[in-house]
C-alpha positions as CSV (number, residue, x, y, z in Angstrom):
1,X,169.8,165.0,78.1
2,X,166.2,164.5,78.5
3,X,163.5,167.0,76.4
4,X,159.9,167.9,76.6
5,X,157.1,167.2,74.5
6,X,155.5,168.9,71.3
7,X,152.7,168.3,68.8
8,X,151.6,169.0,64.7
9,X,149.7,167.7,62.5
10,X,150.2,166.1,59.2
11,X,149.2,167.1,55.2
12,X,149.7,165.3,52.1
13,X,153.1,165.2,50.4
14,X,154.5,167.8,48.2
15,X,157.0,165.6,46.4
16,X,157.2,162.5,44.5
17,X,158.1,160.9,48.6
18,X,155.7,161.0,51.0
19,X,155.1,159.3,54.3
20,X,152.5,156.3,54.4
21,X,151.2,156.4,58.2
22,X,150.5,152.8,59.9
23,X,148.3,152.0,62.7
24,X,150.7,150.8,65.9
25,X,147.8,151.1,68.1
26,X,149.5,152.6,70.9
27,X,149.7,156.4,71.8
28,X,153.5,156.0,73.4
29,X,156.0,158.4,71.9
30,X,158.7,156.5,69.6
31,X,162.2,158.4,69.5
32,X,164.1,155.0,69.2
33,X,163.5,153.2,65.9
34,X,165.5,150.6,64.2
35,X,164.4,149.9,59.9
36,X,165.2,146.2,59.5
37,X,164.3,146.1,56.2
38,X,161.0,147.4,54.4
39,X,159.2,144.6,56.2
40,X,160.3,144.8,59.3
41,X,161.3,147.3,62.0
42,X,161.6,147.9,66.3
43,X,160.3,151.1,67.5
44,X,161.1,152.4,71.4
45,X,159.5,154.8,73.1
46,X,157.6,155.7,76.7
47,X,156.1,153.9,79.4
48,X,158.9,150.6,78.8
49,X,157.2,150.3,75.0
50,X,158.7,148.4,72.5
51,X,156.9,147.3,69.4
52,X,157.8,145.5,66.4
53,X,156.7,144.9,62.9
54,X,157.4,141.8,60.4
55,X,154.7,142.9,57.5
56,X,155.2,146.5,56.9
57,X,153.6,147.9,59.2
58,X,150.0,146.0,58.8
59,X,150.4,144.3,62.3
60,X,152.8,145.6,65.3
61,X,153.1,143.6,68.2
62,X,153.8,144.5,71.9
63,X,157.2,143.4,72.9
64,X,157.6,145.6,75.6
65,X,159.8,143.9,78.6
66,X,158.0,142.7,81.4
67,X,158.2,145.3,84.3
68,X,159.8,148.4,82.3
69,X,156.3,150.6,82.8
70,X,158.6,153.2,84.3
71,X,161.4,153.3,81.9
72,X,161.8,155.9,78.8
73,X,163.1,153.8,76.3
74,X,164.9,156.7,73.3
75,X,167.3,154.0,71.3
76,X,166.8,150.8,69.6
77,X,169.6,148.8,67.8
78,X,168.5,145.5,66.0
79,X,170.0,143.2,64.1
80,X,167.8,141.5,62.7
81,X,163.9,140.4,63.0
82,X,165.0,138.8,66.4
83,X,167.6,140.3,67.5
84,X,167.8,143.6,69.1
85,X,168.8,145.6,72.1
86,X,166.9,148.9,73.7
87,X,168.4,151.5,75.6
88,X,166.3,153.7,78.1
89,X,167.4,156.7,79.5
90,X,167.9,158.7,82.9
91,X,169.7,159.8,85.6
92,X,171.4,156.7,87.6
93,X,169.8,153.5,87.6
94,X,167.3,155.3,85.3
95,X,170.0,154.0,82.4
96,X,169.6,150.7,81.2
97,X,170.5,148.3,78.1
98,X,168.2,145.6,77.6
99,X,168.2,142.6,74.8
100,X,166.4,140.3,73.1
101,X,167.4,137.5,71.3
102,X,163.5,136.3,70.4
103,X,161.7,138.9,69.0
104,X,160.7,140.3,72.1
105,X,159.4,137.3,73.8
106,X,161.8,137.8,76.5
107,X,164.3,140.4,77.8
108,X,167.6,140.7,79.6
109,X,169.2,143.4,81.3
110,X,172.7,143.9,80.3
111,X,173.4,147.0,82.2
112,X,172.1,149.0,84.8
113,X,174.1,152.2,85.5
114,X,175.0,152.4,89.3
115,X,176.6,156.3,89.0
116,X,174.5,159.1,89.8
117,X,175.9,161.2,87.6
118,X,176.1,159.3,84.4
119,X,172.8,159.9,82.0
120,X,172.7,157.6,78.8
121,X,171.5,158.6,75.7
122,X,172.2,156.9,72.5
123,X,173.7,153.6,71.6
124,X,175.2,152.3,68.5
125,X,176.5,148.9,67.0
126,X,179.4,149.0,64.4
127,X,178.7,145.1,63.8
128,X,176.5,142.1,65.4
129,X,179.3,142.4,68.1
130,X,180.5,145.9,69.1
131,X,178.8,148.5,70.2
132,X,179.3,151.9,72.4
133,X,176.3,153.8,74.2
134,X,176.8,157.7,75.0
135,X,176.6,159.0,78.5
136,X,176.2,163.2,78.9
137,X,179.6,164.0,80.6
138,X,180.9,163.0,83.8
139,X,183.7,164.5,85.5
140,X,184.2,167.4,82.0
141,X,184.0,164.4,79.7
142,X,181.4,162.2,77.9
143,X,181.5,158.5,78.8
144,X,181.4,155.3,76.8
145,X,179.9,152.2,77.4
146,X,181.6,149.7,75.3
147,X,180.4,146.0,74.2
148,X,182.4,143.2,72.4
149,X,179.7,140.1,72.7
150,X,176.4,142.1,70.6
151,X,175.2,144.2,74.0
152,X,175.1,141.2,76.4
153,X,177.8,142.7,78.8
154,X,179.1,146.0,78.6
155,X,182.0,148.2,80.0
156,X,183.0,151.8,80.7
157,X,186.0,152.9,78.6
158,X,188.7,155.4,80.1
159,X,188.0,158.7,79.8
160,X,191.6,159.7,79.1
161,X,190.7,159.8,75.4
162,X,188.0,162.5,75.4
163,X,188.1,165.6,75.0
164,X,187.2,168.2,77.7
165,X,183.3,169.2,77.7
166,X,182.4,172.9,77.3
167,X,180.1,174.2,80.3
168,X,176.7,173.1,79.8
169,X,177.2,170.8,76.9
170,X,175.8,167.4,76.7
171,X,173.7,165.1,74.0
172,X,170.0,165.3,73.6
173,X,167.9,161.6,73.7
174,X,165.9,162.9,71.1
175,X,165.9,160.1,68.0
176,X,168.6,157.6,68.9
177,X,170.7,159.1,66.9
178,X,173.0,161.8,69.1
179,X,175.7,158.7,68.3
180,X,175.8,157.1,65.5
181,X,178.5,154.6,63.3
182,X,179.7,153.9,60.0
183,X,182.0,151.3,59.1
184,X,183.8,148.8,61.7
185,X,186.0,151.6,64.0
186,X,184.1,155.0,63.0
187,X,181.5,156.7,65.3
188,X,180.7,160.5,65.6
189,X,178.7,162.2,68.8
190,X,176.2,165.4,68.2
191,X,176.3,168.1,71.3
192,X,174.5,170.9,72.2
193,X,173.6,172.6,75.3
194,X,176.7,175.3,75.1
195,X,178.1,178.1,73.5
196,X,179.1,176.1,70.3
197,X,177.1,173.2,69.1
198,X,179.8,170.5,68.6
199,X,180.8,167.5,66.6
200,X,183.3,164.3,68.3
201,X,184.7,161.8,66.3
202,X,186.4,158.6,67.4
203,X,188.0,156.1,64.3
204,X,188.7,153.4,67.1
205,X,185.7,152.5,68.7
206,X,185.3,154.7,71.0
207,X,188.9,155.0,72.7
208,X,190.4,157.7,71.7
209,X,188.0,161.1,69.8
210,X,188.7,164.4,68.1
211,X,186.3,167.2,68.4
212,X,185.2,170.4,65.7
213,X,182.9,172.8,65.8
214,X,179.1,172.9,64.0
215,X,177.3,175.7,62.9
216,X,174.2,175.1,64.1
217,X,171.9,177.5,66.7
218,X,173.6,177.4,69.6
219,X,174.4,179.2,72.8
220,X,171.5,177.6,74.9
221,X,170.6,175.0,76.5
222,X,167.8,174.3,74.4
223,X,170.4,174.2,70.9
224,X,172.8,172.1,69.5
225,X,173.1,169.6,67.1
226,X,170.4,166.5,67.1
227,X,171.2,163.9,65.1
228,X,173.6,163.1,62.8
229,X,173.9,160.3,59.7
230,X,176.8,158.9,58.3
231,X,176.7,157.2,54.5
232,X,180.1,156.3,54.6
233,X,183.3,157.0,57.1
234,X,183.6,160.8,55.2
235,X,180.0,161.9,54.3
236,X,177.9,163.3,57.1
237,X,174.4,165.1,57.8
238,X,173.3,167.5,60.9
239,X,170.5,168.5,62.1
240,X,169.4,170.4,65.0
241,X,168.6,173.9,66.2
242,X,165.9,175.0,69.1
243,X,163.6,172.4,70.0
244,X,161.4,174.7,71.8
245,X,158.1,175.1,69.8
246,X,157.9,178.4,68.0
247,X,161.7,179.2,68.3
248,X,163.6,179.6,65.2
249,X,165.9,177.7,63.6
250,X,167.7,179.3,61.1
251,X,170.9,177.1,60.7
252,X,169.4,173.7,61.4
253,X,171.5,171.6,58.7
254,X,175.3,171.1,57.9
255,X,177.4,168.8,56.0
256,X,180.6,167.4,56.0
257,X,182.9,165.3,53.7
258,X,185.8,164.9,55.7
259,X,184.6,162.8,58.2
260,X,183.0,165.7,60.6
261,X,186.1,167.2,60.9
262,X,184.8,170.4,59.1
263,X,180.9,170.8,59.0
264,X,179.6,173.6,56.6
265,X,175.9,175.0,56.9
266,X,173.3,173.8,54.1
267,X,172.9,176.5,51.7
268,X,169.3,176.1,52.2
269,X,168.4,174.5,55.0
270,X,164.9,173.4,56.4
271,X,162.8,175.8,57.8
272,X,162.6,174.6,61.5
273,X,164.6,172.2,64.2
274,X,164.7,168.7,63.2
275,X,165.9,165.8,65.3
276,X,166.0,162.8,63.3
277,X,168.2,162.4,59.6
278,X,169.1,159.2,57.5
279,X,170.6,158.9,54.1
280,X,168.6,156.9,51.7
281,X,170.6,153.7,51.6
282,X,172.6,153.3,47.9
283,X,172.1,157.2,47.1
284,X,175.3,159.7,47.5
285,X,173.0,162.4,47.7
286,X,169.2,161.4,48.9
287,X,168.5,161.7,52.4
288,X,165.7,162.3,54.6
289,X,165.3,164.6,57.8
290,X,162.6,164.9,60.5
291,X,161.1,166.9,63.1
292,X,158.1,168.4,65.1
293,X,156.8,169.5,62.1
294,X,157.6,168.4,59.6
295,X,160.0,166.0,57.4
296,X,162.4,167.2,54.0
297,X,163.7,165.3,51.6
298,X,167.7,166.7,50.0
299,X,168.6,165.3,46.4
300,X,172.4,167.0,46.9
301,X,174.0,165.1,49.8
302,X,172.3,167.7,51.8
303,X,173.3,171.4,50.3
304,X,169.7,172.1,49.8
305,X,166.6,170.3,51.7
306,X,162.7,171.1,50.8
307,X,159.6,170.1,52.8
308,X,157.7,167.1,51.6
309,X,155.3,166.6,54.9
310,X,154.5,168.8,58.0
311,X,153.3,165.4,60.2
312,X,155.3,165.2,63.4
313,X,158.0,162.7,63.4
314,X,161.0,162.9,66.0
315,X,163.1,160.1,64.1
316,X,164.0,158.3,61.0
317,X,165.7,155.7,59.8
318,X,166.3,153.5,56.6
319,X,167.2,149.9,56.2
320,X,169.8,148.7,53.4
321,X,166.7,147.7,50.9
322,X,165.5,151.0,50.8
323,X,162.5,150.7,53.7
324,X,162.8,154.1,55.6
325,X,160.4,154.3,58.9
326,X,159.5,157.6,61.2
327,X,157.9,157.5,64.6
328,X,157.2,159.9,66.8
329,X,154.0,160.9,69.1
330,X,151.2,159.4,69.8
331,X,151.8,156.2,68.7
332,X,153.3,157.5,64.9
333,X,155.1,155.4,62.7
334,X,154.9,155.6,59.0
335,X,157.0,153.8,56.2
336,X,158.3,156.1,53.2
337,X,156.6,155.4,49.9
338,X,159.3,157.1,46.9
C-alpha cells in the first residue's frame, strides 16, 4: 500500500540522544534504509535512488540502477558494504527486486512481478540466503515471495498457509519495515487499512502464519500498524496510527513478549503516528521510533516513549555496533549520536 507525502521541521535534542543530520545531497525521499554498521549504510527512496555511505555519512555516493528513474524504491536489505538488494514498489510490473553484488556499480533484476493484482511492499532476509518480500493480499490473502540463493531468484509460496485478509486490509510501504525477521525461521507482518489493525506471524519462513490482533488506531484506511522491530524471536515494538497530517494518534505504540501473539498498548505512548522503530542493538530495553514529526527514544523495552527530536524521519534502523541511521524527505538521513 502506497502513501502520500508530509513535511516538519527539525529542533535540537531534548535527551542525552539526538540525531546528527548528514548532507546526502539529493532531495529524493528515503523510506528504505539499511545500517551496515556506524560507517556504512544503503538508503532507497524515489525517482530509482539508491545511495550509499562507507564514512559515516561524510560522502554518499549515487548508486542508483541505471534506468530505474521511474521506480519507488521503499526497502533496502544489505549485507554488507557490497552487498545488497532494493525492492520498489507498485501495482504489477511496478514490483521489482533488484541486487548488487558491487556496491552499486551494477544491478540485476531478480524479479519483476507479472500479476496485476499483486503490490509489494517490504522485504526481509533472515540470513545472507533467505529472504521473503510481502505482497498486499491477493485473492483474501497476503503473498510471499520467497528466496533461497540471497535474492538472486525468487518464488511465490502457496497461499494455503495464510490466513484470510479482513476487507480493506493490507501493509503500508512506509519504512521497509511492514515485514520484518528475527532469527533464522521467525518473521512477523504489520496491517492496517481495516477495522482491526493486525499482527501475522510465521516461525517457518514464511509457509505457514498465525494472526492477533493490535491495538493501534484503526478502522480506516489511513490506520494500522507501520512498522514493527523484533530484538529477539519474543520481544516486539509497534508503531503506527493515522498517517494523515494533523490526525491523532492516540494509541500509536504496543509491545509484545510472546512473539506478537498478544500485543499490549504502551502505557505512554508517543504523541503522534510513527512509521519507522528499531531496538538499539545489545539493549533489552532501548529503542528508537520515528515519524513525520518527530523521533522518541523508550528506556523500558517500549512501556513508555518520550520525544527527543521533532525533524521528519519516515524510518530507522540500527546496525549490530550500535550505528543507528534515519532518512526521510528531502534527501534526510542522519546518524544517532547517544
Amino acid at each position: 500500500m502506497d502513501l502520500p507525502a508530509s513535511a516538519t521541521t527539525s529542533r535540537p535534542d531534548a535527551l542525552h540522544v539526538g540525531w546528527r543530520l548528514k548532507d546526502s545531497g539529493s532531495n529524493a525521499r528515503f523510506r528504505g534504509l539499511a545500517a551496515v554498521s556506524r560507517s556504512t549504510a544503503w538508503v532507497a527512496g524515489t525517482n530509482g535512488t539508491v545511495l550509499r555511505t562507507h564514512d559515516g555519512g561524510r560522502r554518499w555516493s549515487d548508486v542508483s540502477p541505471p534506468g530505474a528513474g521511474a521506480l519507488e524504491f521503499r526497502d533496502v536489505e544489505a549485507f554488507d558494504a557490497r552487498r545488497a538488494v532494493v525492492l520498489a514498489i507498485g501495482e504489477g510490473d511496478a514490483s521489482r527486486v533488484l541486487r548488487t553484488d558491487d556496491g552499486g556499480a551494477t544491478w540485476s533484476e531478480s524479479f519483476r512481478n507479472t500479476d496485476p493484482r499483486a503490490f509489494y511492499d517490504c522485504l526481509t532476509f533472515f540470513d545472507r540466503r533467505h529472504g521473503i518480500a510481502l505482497s498486499d493480499p491477493v485473492d483474501g490473502r497476503y503473498r510471499i515471495l520467497s528466496t533461497g540463493d540471497g535474492g538472486r531468484s525468487w518464488r511465490v509460496l502457496p497461499s494455503d498457509g495464510m490466513p484470510q485478509a479482513q476487507p480493506g486490509e493490507a501493509a503500508f510501504a512506509a519504512s521497509g519495515q511492514c515485514l520484518v525477521s528475527s532469527g533464522s525461521h521467525d518473521a512477523w507482518i504489520a496491517t492496517g487499512g481495516a477495522a482491526t489493525a493486525r499482527v501475522l506471524h510465521t516461525a517457518e519462513r514464511g509457509r505457514t502464519w498465525t494472526v492477533t490482533d493490535a491495538p493501534v488506531p484503526a478502522g480506516d484506511p489511513a490506520r494500522g500498524v507501520f512498522a514493527l522491530a523484533f530484538r529477539d524471536r519474543a520481544h516486539g515494538l509497534a508503531v503506527g496510527g493515522d498517517y494523515r497530517p494533523g490526525m491523532p494518534s492516540p494509541r500509536a505504540a504496543a509491545v509484545s513478549t510472546d512473539g506478537g501473539a498478544t500485543w499490549k498498548g504502551a502505557a505512554e505512548p508517543p504523541s503522534a503516528y510513527r512509521s519507522g522503530v528499531s531496538w538499539l542493538p545489545h539493549s533489552r530495553h532501548i529503542a528508537v521510533t520515528v515519524g513525520p514529526t518527530g523521533s522518541d527514544v523508550t528506556f523500558d523495552a517500549g512501556r513508555t516513549w518520550q520525544a527527543f527530536d521533532n525533524g521528519s524521519y519516515d524510518t530507522v534502523d540500527c546496525a549490530p555496533d550500535l550505528g543507528c541511521w534515519a532518512a526521510g524527505e528531502n534527501g534526510r538521513i542522519a546518524r544517532l549520536a547517544h
